[in-house]
C-alpha positions as CSV (number, residue, x, y, z in Angstrom):
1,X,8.6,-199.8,-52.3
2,X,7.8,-202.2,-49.7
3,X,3.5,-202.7,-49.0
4,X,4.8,-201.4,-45.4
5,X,6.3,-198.3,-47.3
6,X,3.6,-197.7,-49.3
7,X,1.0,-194.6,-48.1
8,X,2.7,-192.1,-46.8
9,X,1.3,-188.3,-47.0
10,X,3.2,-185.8,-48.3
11,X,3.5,-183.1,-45.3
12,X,3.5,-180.2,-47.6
13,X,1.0,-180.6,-51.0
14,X,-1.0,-183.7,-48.5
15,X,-0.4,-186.1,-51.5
16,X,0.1,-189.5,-51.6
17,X,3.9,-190.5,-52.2
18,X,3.3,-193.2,-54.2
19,X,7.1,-194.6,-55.4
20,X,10.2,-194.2,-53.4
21,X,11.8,-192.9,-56.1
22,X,9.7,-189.8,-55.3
23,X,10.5,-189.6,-51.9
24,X,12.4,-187.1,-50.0
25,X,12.5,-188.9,-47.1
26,X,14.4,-191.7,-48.2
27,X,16.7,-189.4,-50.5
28,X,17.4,-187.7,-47.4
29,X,18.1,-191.3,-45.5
30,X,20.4,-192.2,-48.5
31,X,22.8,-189.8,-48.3
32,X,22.9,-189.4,-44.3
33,X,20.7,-186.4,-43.5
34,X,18.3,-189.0,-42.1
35,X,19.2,-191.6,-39.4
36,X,18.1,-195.1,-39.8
37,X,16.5,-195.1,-36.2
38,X,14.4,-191.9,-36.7
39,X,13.3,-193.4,-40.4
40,X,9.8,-194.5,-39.6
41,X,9.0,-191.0,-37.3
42,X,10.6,-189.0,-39.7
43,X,8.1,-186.9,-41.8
44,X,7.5,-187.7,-45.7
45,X,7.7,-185.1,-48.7
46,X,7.7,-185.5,-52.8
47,X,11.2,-184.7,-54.0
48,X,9.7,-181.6,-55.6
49,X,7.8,-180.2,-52.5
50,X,11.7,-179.8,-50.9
51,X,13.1,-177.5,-53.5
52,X,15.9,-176.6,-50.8
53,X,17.4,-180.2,-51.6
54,X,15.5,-180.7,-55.1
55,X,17.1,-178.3,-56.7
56,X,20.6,-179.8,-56.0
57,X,19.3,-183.1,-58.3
58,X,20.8,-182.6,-61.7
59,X,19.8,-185.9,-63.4
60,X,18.1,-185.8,-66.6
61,X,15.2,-188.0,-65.5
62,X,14.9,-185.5,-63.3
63,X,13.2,-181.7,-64.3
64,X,15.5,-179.4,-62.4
65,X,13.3,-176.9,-59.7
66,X,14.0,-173.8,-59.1
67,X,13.8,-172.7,-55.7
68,X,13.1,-168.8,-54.6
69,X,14.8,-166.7,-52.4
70,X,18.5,-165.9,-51.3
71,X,19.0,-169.9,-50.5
72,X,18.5,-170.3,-54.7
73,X,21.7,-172.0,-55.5
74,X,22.4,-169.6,-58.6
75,X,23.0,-167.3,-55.2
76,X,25.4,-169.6,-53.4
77,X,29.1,-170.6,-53.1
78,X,30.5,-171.8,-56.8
79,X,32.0,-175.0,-55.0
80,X,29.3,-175.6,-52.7
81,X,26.6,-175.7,-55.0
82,X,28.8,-178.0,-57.0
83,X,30.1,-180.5,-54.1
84,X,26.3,-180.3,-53.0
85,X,25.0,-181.1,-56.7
86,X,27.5,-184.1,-56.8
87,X,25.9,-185.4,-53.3
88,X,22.4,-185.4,-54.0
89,X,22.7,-186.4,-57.1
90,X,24.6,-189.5,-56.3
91,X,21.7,-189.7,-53.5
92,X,18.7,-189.3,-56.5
93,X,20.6,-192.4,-58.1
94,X,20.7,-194.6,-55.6
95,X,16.9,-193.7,-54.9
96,X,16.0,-194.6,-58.1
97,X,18.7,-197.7,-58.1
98,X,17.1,-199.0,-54.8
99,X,13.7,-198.5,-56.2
100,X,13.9,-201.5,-58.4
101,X,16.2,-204.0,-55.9
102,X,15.1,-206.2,-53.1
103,X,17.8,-205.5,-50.7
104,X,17.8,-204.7,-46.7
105,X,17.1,-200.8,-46.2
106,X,19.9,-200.7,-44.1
107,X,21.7,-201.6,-47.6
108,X,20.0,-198.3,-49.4
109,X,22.4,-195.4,-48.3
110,X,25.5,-194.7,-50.2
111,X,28.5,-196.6,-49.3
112,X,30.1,-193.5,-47.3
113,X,27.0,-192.9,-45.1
114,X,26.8,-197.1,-44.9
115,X,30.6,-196.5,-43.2
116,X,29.3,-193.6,-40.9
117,X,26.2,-195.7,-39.6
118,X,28.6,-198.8,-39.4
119,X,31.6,-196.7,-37.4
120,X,28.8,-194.9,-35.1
121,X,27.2,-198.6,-33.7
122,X,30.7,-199.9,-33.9
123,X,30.0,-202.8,-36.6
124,X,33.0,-201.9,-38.3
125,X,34.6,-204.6,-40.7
């Protein structure tokens, strides 16, 4: 992580999130839920204190979290859960992936979101 990266409080336990490969923020930037604009006003969490998204990780350097309530995916669409699973976890290994490079941030979503953002300012090519 980057000494400008470095810092930033988790919003739910108040913790420092200390390594981007913890970071839900930037998971969430890598695979598109987060635009690249709204990156640095956008609010910081540990993986594990978003369980909604965490629990789609299924990675074994990961520990799966279980999540409560009628959003648990063991109570959700078959396909879903398994297109959603496929995602994120592709998002969690890019996270970690990006974690040990020295590339551009713009460089750290997968290549599908990379397309959208490129397609959207109209740097296509």
């Amino acid at each position: 992580m980057a000494k400008c990266d470095e810092g930033y409080l988790c919003e739910v336990c108040g913790e420092d999130v200390a390594s981007i490969a913890d970071s839900d923020l930037y998971l969430r930037y890598i695979i598109g839920l987060v635009d690249p604009e709204l990156l640095h006003t956008s609010a910081e969490r540990h993986l594990r204190c978003n369980p909604s998204l965490a629990q789609f990780i299924v990675d074994e350097r990961f520990s799966p979290v279980l999540m409560d309530g009628k959003f648990n995916k063991r109570h959700l669409d078959h396909d879903y859960v398994r297109q959603r699973e496929d995602w994120v976890t592709r998002g969690y290994q890019r996270l970690r992936e990006v974690a040990q490079l020295d590339i551009p941030i713009i460089e750290y979503p997968l290549p599908e979101v990379i397309d959208r953002i490129r397609h959207r300012s109209g740097l296509e090519g």
